[in-house]
ZAMARGU-4260 file (C-alpha; in steps of 0.2 Angstrom, whole numbers, plus 5000, padded with zeros to 4 digits):
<rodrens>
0) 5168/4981/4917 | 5150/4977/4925 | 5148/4968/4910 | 5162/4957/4915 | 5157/4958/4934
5) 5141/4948/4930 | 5145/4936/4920 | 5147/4921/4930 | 5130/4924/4939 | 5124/4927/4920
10) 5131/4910/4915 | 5124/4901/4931 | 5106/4908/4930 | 5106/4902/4911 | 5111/4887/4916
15) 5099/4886/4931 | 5086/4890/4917 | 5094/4877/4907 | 5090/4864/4919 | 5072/4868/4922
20) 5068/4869/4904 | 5077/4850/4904 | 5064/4845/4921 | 5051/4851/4908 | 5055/4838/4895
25) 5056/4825/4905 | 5037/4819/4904 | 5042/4812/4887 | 5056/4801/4894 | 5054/4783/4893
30) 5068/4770/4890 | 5065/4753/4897 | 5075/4745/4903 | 5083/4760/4909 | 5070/4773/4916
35) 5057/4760/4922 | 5044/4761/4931 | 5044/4776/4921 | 5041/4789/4937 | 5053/4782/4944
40) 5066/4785/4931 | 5059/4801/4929 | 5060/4807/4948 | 5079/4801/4949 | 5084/4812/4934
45) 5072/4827/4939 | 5081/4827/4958 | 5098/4825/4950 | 5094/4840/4940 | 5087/4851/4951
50) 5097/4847/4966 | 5111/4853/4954 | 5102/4869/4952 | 5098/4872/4973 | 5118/4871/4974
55) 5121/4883/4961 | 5109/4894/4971 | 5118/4895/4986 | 5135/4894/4976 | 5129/4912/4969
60) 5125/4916/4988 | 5142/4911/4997 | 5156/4909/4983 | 5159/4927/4979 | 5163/4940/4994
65) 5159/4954/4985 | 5144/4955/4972 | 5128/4961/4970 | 5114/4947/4974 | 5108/4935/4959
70) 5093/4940/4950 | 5084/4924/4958 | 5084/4934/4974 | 5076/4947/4966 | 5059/4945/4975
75) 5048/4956/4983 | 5041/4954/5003 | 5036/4935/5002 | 5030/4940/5020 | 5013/4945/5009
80) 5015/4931/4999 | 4998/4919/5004 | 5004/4905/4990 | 5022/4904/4996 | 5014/4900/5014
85) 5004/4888/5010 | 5017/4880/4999 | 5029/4879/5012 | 5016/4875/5028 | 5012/4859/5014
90) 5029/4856/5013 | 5034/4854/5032 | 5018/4845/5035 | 5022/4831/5024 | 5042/4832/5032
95) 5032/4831/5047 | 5022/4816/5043 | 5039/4807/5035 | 5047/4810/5054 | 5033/4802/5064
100) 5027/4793/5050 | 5023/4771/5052 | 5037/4769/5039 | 5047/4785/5041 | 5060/4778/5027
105) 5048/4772/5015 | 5038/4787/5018 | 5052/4798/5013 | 5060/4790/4999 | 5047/4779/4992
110) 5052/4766/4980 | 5051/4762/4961 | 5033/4755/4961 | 5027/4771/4962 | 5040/4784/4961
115) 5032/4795/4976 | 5039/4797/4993 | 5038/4815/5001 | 5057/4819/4996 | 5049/4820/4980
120) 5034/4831/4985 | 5045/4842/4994 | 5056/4843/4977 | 5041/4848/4969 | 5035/4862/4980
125) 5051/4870/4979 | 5052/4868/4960 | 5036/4879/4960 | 5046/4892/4970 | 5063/4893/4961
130) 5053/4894/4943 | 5042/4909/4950 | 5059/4915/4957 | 5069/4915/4941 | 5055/4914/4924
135) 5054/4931/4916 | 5041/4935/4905 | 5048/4930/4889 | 5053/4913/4897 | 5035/4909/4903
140) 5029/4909/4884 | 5044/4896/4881 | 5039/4887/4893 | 5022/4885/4889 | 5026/4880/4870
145) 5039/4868/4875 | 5026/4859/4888 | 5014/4860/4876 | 5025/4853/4863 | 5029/4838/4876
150) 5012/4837/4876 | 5009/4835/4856 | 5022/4822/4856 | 5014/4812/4871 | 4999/4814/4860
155) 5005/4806/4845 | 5015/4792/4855 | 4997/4786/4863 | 4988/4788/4845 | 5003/4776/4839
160) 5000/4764/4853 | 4981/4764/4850 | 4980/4758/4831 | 4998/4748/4833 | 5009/4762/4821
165) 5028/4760/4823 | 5027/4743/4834 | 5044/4743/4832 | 5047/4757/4841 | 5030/4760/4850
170) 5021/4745/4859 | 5004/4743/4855 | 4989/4740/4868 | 4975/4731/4866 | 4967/4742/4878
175) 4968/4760/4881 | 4984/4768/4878 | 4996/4774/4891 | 5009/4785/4880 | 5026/4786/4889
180) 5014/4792/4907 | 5011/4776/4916 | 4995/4773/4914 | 4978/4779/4902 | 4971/4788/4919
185) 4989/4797/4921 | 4987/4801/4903 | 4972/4808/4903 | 4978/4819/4919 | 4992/4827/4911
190) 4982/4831/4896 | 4971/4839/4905 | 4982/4850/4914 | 4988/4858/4896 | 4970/4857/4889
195) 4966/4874/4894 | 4979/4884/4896 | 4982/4878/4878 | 4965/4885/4874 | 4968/4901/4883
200) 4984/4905/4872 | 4974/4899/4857 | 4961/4914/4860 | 4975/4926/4865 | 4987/4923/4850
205) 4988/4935/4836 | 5002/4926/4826 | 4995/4917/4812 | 5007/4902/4813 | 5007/4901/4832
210) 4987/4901/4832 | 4989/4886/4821 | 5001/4875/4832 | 4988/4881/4847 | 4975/4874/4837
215) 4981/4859/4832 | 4988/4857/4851 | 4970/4858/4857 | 4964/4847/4846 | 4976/4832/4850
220) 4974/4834/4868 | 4954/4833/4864 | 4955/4817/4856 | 4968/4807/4866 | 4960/4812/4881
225) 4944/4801/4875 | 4956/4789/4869 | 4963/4787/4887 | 4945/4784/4891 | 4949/4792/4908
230) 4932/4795/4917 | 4939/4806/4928 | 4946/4817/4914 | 4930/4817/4906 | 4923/4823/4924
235) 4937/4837/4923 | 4935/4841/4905 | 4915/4843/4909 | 4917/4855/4922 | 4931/4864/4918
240) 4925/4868/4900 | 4907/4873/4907 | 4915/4887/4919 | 4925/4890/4904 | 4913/4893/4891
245) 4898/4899/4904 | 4908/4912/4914 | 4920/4916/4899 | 4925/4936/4903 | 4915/4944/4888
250) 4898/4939/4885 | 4898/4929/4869 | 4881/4922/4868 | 4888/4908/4855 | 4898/4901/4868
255) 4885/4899/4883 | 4875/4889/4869 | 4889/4881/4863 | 4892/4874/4882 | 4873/4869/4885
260) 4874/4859/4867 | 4892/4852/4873 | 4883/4845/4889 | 4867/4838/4880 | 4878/4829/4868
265) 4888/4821/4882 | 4873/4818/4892 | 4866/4808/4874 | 4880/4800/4871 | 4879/4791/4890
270) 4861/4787/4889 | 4864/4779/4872 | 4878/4768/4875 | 4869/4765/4890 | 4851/4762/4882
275) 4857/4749/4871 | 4867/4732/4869 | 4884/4729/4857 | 4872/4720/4845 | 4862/4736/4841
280) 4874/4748/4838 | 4878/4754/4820 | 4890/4742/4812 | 4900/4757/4811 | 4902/4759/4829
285) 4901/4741/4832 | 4917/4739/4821 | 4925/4756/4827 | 4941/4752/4839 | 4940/4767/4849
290) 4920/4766/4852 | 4922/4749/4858 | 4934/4755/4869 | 4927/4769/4877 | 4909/4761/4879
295) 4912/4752/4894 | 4919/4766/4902 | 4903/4778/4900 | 4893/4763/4908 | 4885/4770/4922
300) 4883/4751/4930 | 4902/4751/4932 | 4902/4767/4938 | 4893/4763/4951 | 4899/4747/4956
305) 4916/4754/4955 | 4927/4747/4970 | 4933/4765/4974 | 4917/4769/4983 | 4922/4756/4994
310) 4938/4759/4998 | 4935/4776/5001 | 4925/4769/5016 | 4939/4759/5021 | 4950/4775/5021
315) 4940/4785/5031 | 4938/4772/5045 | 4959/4776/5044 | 4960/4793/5048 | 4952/4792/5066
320) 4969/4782/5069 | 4983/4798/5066 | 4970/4813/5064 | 4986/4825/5065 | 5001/4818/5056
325) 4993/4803/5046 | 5001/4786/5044 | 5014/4795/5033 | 5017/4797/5016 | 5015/4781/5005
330) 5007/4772/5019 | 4989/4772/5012 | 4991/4753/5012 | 4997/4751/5026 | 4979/4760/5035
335) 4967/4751/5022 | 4977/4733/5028 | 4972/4736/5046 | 4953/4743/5041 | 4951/4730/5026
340) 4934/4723/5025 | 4930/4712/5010 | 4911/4711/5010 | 4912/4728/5002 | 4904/4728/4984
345) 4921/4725/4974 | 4931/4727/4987 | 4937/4706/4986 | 4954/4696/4981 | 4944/4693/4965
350) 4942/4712/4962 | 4960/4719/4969 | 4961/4717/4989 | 4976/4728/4990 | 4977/4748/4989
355) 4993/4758/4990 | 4982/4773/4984 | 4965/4781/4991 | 4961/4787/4973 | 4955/4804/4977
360) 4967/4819/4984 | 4958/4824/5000 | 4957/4808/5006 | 4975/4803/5001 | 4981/4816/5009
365) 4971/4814/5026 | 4976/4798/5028 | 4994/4797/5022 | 4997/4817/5031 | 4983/4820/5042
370) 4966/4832/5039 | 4978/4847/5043 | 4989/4845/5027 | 4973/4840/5018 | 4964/4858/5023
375) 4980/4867/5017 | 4982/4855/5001 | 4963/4860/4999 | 4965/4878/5001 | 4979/4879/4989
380) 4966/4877/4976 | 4954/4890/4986 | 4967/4905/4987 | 4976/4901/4970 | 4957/4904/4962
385) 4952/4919/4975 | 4969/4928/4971 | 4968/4924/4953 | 4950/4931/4953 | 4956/4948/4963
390) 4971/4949/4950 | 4958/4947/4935 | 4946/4960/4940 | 4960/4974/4942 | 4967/4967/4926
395) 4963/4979/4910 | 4972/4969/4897 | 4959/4955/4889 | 4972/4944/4885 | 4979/4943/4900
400) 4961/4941/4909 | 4958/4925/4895 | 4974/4916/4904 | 4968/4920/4922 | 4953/4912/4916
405) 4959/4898/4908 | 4972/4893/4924 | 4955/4896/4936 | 4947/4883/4920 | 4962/4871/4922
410) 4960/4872/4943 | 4942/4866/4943 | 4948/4851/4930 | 4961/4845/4938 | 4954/4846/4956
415) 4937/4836/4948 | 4951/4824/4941 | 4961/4820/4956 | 4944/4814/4964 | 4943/4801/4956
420) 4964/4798/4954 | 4979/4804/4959 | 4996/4811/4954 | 5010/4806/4945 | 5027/4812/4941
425) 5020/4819/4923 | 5005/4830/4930 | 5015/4834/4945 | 5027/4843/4939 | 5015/4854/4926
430) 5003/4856/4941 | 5017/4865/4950 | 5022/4873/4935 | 5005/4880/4932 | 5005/4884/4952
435) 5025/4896/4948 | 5013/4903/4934 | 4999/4909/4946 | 5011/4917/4957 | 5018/4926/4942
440) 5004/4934/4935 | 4997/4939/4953 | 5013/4944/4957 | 5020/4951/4944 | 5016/4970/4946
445) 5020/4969/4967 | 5037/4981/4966 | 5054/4973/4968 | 5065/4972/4982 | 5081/4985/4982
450) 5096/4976/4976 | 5111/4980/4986 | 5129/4976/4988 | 5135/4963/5001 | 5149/4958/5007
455) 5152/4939/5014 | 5166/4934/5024 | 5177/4920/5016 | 5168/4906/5027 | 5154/4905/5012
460) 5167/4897/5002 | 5168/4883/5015 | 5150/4882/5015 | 5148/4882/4998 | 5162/4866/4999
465) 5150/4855/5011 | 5136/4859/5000 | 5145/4851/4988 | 5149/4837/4993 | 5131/4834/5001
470) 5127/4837/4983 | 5138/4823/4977 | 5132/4811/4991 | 5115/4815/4987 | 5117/4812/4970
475) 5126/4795/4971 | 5118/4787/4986 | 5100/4793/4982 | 5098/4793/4966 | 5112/4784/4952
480) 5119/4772/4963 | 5095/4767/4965 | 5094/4768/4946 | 5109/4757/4942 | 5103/4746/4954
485) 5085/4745/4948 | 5091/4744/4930 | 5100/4728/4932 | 5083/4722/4941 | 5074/4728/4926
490) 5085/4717/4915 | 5083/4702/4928 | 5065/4705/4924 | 5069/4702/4907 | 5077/4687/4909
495) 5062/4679/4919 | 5049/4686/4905 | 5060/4676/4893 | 5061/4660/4904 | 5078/4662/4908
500) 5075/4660/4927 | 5094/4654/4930 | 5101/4670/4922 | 5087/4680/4932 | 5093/4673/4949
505) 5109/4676/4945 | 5108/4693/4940 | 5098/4698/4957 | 5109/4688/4967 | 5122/4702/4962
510) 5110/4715/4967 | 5102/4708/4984 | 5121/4711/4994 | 5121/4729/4986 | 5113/4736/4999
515) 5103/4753/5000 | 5085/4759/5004 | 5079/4748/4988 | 5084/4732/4999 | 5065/4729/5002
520) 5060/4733/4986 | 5074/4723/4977 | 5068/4707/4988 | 5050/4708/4984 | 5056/4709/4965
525) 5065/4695/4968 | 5054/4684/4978 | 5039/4690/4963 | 5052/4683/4949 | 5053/4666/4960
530) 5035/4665/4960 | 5033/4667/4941 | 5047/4655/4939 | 5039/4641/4951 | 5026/4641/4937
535) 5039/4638/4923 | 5047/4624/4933 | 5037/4619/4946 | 5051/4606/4949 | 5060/4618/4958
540) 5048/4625/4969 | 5057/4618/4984 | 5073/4626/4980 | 5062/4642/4976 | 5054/4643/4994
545) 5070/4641/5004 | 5078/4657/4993 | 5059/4666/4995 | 5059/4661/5013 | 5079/4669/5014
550) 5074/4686/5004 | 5056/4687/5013 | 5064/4687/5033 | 5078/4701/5028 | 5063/4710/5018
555) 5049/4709/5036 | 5064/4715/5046 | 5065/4731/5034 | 5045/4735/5032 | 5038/4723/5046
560) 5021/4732/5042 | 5019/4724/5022 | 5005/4713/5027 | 5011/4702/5007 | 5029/4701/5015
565) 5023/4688/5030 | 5008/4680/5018 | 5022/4676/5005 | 5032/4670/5021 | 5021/4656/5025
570) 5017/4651/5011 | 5034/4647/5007 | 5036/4639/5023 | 5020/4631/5020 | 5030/4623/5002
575) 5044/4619/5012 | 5035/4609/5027 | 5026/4598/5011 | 5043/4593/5003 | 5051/4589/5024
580) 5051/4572/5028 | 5057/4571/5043 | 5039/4573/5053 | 5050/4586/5068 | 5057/4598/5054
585) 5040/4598/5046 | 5029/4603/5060 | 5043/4614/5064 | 5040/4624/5047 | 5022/4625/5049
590) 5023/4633/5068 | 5034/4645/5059 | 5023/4646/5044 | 5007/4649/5058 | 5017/4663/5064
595) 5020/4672/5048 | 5002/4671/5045 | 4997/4679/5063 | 5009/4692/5062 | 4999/4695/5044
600) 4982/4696/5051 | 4990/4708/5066 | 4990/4719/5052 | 4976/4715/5042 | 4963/4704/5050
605) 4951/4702/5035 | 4962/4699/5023 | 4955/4682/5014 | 4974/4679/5006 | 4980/4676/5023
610) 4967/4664/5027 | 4967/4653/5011 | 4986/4651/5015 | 4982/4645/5031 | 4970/4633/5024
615) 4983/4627/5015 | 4995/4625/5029 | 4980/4613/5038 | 4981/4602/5024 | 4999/4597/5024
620) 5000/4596/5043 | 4983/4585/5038 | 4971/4593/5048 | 4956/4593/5033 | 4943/4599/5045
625) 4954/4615/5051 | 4956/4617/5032 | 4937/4617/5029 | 4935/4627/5042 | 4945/4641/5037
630) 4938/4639/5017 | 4920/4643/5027 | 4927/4656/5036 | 4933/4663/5021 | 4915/4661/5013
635) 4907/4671/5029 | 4918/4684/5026 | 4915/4687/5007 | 4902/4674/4998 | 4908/4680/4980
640) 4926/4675/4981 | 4928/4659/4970 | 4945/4653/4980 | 4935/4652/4996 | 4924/4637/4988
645) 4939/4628/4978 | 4948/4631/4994 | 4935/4620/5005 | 4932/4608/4988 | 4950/4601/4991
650) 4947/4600/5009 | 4930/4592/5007 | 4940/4579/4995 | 4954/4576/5007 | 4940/4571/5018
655) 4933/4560/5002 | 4917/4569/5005 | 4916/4570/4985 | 4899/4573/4981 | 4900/4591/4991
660) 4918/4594/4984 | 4910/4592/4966 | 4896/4604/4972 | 4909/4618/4979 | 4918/4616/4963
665) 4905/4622/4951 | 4900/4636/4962 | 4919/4641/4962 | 4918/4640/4945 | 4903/4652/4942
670) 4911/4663/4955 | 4927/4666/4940 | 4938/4654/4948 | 4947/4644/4935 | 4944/4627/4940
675) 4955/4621/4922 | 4971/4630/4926 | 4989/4619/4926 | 4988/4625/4945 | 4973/4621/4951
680) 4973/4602/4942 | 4990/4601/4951 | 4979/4607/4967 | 4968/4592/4962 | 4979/4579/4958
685) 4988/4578/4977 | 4969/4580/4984 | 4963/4562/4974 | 4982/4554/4978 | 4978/4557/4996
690) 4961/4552/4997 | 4962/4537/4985 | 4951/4541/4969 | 4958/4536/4955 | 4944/4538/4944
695) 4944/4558/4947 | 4963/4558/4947 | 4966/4550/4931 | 4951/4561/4924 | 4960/4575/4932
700) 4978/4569/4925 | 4969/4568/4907 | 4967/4588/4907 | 4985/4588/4911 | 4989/4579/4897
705) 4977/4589/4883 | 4986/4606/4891 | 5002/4600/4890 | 5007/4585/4882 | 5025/4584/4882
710) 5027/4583/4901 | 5035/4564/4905 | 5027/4566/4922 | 5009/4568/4917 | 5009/4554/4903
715) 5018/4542/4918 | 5005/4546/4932 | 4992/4545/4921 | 4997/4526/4915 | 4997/4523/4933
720) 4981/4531/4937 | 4972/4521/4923 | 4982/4504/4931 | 4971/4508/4946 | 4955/4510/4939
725) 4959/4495/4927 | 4960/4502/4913 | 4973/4492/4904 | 4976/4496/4888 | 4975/4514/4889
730) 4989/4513/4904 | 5000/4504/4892 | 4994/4517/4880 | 5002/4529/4889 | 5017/4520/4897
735) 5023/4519/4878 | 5020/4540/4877 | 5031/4543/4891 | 5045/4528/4884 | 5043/4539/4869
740) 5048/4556/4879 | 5060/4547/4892 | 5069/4533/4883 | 5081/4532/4896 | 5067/4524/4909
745) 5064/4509/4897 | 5070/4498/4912 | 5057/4505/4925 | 5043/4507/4907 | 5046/4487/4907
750) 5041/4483/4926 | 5029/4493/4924 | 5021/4486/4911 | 5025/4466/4914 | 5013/4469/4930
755) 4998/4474/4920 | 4989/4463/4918 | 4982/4455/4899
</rodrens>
């Protein structure tokens, strides 16, 4: 009969556990064009299964009037409970922060790009709590070999990607692999996380076969995370294994040596790829794939010209702005706009001038959620260690001290990692998971609550029917109806990859009226596909900037502080004003464009991007001097930026001063700006119309020609360029080429060439 009595809440935790074990999988799952941006496919699917789980939580607590509590709620006084606080003071800060937050939707909710938001976060934290809730014993050792079995697969998927295996299935990178995680730095994180705990049940095991599949666990985790060529991994891996191996709870004297040798060979191996040029490698490494890989990421030169030394300065100059709350979750960018300074080593357009990430926990979180959610972030690590250390020292069973040790191993790791980097869905959830672990093994001996009979009145079940349908709101306006929507933008995607911008814009002009808190997200998409398009057929780009300029205004209104969003605006304004005719309309569009371009600099005054548009707004309202003047502003702001000196190189030409233009072109040039692109001749070619020079213009139309030779429009111009110059017979020349690729202009061919002269 009691059998009978429990078998619902039996069925129900079963399928609670179900659920989690399916969150755990989830790190593996990929399927473009479906779950892409792959945290953002992931974060959908994990809230649709764990809100699931919450509701039959509180099902188990209102449905039945008369039943013993659910062993979920069979917990001891959480009161004493130091993790659970922290967890939860973490928690309401960063719902705290989304509230008051610059961009309290975007902040909340996020968007595919990155797949964060603090919804997400908050997800996290609770996931943490309901796994120590509900894991036995026996369901932490699945746990684990399931993770780590995600892990192996992970593994093998970036060993496939690195030496181009299955490219059928599996794309291959030139680079450093990124598995199914996002990104080789993600990758490398994730790994890192299993690293040691792997290790630790690899020491404790006693099973022959399961010591094996440990073994082998650790080894692949070894080697792709030096395949990920991840420095912050390798920082993590150093540290973590030296507490590892030198503080290891028996005193094996092998092991302290084997650490020390462990450090010298890393330190070697840095001074000698650092110590000596490609040429005098070995022709075995010289000719090894992954060594060619990795070598530029042990160079201590990049290290220390990396650009996150920089922004780290631009991020702390933030936080004196919203000490307490932050600028809200997913609003890094939004602070390093406003305190954006370009002169900053790396820091440049040419170098990446936009951050949405601080790449380094403590100052992520003290910028996005103030320095008080950053101490309590920070002391979660400090009391999980303390309290791991406390629950260690009473411990009398050695294998169980081996896995205290080897969380407190994987603490240090990962906290060295996140320095330099920062989450993703993938490490998120097994940081949380390792965090439910913690709580389990210091907990697990604190005496259990009295379970007792209660008795609800019959209003649960009319709670119980609102939580359900919150649940099926939830799950349909957050998180299917989102992914449907950015799955046919993923497709739409595919379409403009392929070149097939009309089915493209079809495609998202079914979206764009579907409206939902990816309607900024779904116009940015679209206005990027315009601009990639514009470059297919630059005939169009009229038509392109009066859709970008529609998608761009209801885009601002949405996220008015997404300093791109009015830069894009007046630069299609900007288009638009050089195709008007009609003088009144033109000006017209380039006081709105001026506009766009102010609001921008409210939010960013450094930004170069918003000055370089503005310089080329001066030069179709033909103000060359204002467009000069801008180019040098540009210059005074960061010398090493290329577009600065093409910028006032054009303006010099407008103003046929060509000997400096020549001049400003080569030191653009040597600054990595491609002077030979199909955009910049374009660039070059209305310059020397304007101003007259027909030898530079047909030069200039002759590169045209040798990058694309079919173009009609190139081989015409050209022939009329060389009639200018006098050059005869090479302008029939090539009036007969474009006869050839446009019979149907014979008439105007034969004008054209009956006034040549013979």
């Amino acid at each position: 009969m009691a059998s009978n009595n429990n078998s619902t809440p039996d069925r129900i935790n079963l399928a609670c556990k179900a659920g989690l074990f399916t969150i755990l999988v989830l790190p593996i799952l990929v399927i473009p064009p479906w779950i892409f941006p792959p945290d953002w496919g992931k974060t959908l699917i994990f809230r649709c299964i764990f809100s699931i789980i919450l509701f039959l939580f509180f099902y188990q607590l209102f449905y039945k009037e008369k039943r013993r509590l659910p062993e979920l709620f069979r917990i001891s006084n959480l009161k004493k409970n130091a993790i659970f606080w922290i967890l939860t003071a973490l928690g309401v800060l960063f719902l705290l922060s989304s509230i008051f937050s610059k961009d309290p939707l975007f902040s909340f909710l996020g968007s595919p790009y990155r797949g964060g938001g603090s919804l997400n976060f908050i997800f996290y934290i609770i996931f943490a709590l309901v796994v120590f809730l509900i894991f036995k014993e026996k369901d932490w050792q699945k746990m684990w070999k399931l993770s780590i079995f995600i892990g192996i697969l992970v593994s093998l998927i970036a060993i496939f990607q690195e030496f181009g295996m299955l490219k059928s299935i599996f794309i291959s990178y030139e680079g450093r692999p990124p598995s199914v995680i996002g990104g080789p730095e993600f990758l490398g994180a994730y790994l890192l996380l299993l690293f040691f705990i792997t290790l630790s049940l690899f020491i404790k095991e006693r099973n022959q076969r399961a010591k094996i599949f440990y073994a082998v666990s650790i080894a692949l985790f070894l080697y792709v995370i030096v395949l990920s060529g991840s420095r912050a991994a390798y920082l993590g891996l150093l540290v973590g294994g030296l507490y590892f191996f030198l503080l290891y709870p028996k005193k094996i004297i092998a092991l302290k040596i084997a650490a020390v040798l462990l450090v010298a060979f890393g330190a070697f191996t840095v001074y000698y790829f650092n110590s000596r040029v490609p040429e005098e490698l070995p022709k075995l490494l010289r000719e090894n794939k992954v060594i060619n890989e990795i070598r530029p990421r042990l160079s201590i030169n990049l290290f220390l010209a990396d650009p996150r030394f920089s922004a780290w300065q631009v991020g702390l100059k933030s936080i004196k702005d919203a000490p307490i709350l932050g600028w809200g979750p997913e609003n890094f960018s939004v602070a390093f706009d406003r305190y954006y300074t370009p002169s900053l080593p790396q820091l440049s357009k040419a170098w990446g001038g936009w951050w949405d990430r601080a790449h380094n926990v403590l100052l992520e979180t003290a910028v996005t959620e103030g320095i008080p959610a950053m101490l309590i972030y920070l002391s979660l690590f400090i009391v999980l260690f303390w309290q791991l250390q406390k629950s260690r020292a009473k411990e009398e069973n050695r294998e169980t001290i081996i896995i205290f040790h080897g969380i407190q191993a994987t603490l240090i790791a990962y906290f060295a990692d996140n320095f330099f980097t920062f989450d993703t869905f993938s490490s998120y959830i097994i940081f949380f998971l390792l965090v439910a672990y913690s709580m389990h093994l210091i907990y697990k001996n604190q005496q259990t609550a009295e379970i007792k009979n209660q008795t609800y009145k019959r209003k649960g079940k009319f709670a119980t029917v609102i939580l359900f349908f919150v649940l099926v709101i939830f799950l349909w306006q957050y998180n299917i109806a989102p992914f449907l929507l950015n799955l046919q933008i993923n497709i739409a995607e595919y379409f403009v990859d392929n070149k097939n911008c009309a089915g493209a814009f079809k495609k998202m002009d079914e979206i764009i009226p579907q409206h939902s808190f990816l309607d900024s997200y779904s116009r940015l998409q679209y206005v990027s596909f315009i601009q990639k398009c514009a470059g297919i057929n630059p005939n169009n780009s009229l038509a392109y900037a009066q859709k970008g300029v529609e998608l761009l205004k209801d885009s601002v209104k949405i996220q008015p502080l997404y300093t791109r969003s009015w830069i894009f605006l007046g630069g299609f304004a900007t288009i638009m004003a050089n195709s008007e005719k009609d003088q009144t309309k033109k000006e017209s569009l380039l006081n709105e464009a001026d506009y766009y371009f102010k609001e921008a600099e409210k939010l960013s005054l450094n930004h170069q991007e918003t000055i370089l548009a503005e310089a080329k707004t001066e030069i179709v309202r033909g103000n060359y001097q204002g467009a000069k003047e801008d180019a040098e502003k540009c210059i005074s702001l960061d010398s090493s930026l290329g577009d600065c000196y093409w910028t006032r190189a054009l303006s010099e030409i407008y103003l046929k001063d060509f000997n400096n233009s020549q001049l400003d072109m080569l030191v653009a040039q040597s600054k990595r700006f491609d002077i030979g692109s199909v955009l910049a001749l374009g660039q070059l070619v209305n310059a020397y119309s304007a101003s007259e020079n027909y030898i530079e213009l047909s030069s200039t139309y002759e590169k045209l020609v040798t990058i694309d030779p079919k173009t009609a429009q190139f081989r015409s111009s050209l022939a009329f360029a060389y009639a200018q110059i006098g050059e005869y017979k090479k302008a029939r020349e090539q009036a007969m080429i474009f006869l050839k690729l446009m019979p149907e202009a014979k008439s105007e061919v034969d004008v054209f060439l009956k006034a040549l002269p013979y």
